[in-house]
C-alpha positions, -999 to 999 in steps of 0.1 A, spaced: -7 97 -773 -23 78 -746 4 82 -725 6 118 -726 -33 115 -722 -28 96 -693 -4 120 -679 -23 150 -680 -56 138 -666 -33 116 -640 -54 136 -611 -86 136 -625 -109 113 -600 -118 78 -615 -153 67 -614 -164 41 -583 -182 14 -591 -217 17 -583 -216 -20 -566 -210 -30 -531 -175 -47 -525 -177 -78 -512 -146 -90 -490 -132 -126 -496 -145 -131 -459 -185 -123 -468 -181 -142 -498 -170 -174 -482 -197 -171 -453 -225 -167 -474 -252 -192 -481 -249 -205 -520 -277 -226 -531 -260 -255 -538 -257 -262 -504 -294 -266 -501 -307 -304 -509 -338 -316 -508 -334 -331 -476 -333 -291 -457 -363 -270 -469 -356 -248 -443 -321 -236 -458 -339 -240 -494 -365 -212 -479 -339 -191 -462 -325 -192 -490 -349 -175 -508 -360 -150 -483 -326 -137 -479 -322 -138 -519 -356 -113 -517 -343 -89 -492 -310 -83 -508 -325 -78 -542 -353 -56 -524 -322 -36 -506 -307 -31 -543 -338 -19 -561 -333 -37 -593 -361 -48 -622 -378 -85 -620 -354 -93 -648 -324 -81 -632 -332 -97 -599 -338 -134 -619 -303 -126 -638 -287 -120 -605 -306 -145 -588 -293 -172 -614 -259 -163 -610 -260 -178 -577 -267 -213 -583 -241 -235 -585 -237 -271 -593 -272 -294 -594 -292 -262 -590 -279 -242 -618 -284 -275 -639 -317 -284 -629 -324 -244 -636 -307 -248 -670 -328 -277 -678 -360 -262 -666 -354 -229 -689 -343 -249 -719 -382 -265 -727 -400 -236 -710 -413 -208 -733 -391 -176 -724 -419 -155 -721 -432 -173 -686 -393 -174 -672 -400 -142 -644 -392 -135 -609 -424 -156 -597 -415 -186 -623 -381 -190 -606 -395 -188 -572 -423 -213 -574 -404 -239 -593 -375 -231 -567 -402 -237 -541 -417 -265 -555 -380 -282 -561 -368 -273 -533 -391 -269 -502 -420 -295 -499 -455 -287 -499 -459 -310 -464 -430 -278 -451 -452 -253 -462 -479 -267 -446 -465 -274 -416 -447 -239 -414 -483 -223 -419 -495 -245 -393 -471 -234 -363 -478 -199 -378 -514 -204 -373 -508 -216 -335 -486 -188 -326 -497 -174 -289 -492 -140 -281 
């Protein structure tokens, strides 16, 4: 019966998929998180930013943008993340959670400072 279904409807259009294809290309140039130690802050912050503008470019909820977000850790960072979650109440694991404790892991406060500094001192 399927078959005949199948037949029948063989030229009716099949739905796209609402998400963007990747090629194998894209996926192997882009920056994963495990790449970023705590020795680079600067990748660790990159990181981040360009996490932000790709989940502002796709319009999603807080909780959709952490779930994505998560799915991009790998290796040390997914288990440090997996740790961190696992004794944290799940009503304070948001969008802002992940990004300070990412922040705070990740990118030293001396960085932040610094960064703010040469910000500061900019000359037009």
């Amino acid at each position: 019966m399927y078959d005949a279904y199948l037949k029948v409807n063989s030229t009716v259009p099949q739905s796209q998929s609402s998400h963007p294809q990747v090629s194998s290309k894209q996926r192997d140039h882009r920056v994963t998180i495990d790449k970023v130690r705590n020795d680079n802050p600067t990748k660790a912050e990159y990181w981040l930013e360009h996490t932000q503008r790709v989940i502002d470019e796709i319009l999603c909820s807080f909780d959709d943008c952490l779930r994505c977000t998560v799915s991009l850790l790998k290796e040390e960072t997914f288990q440090w993340w997996s740790t961190l979650t696992a004794v944290v109440q799940k009503e304070r694991i948001n969008w802002e959670f992940f990004k300070s404790k990412l922040r705070k892991k990740y990118v030293s406060k001396r960085y932040l400072e610094r960064k703010k500094k040469e910000f500061l001192e900019l000359n037009e």
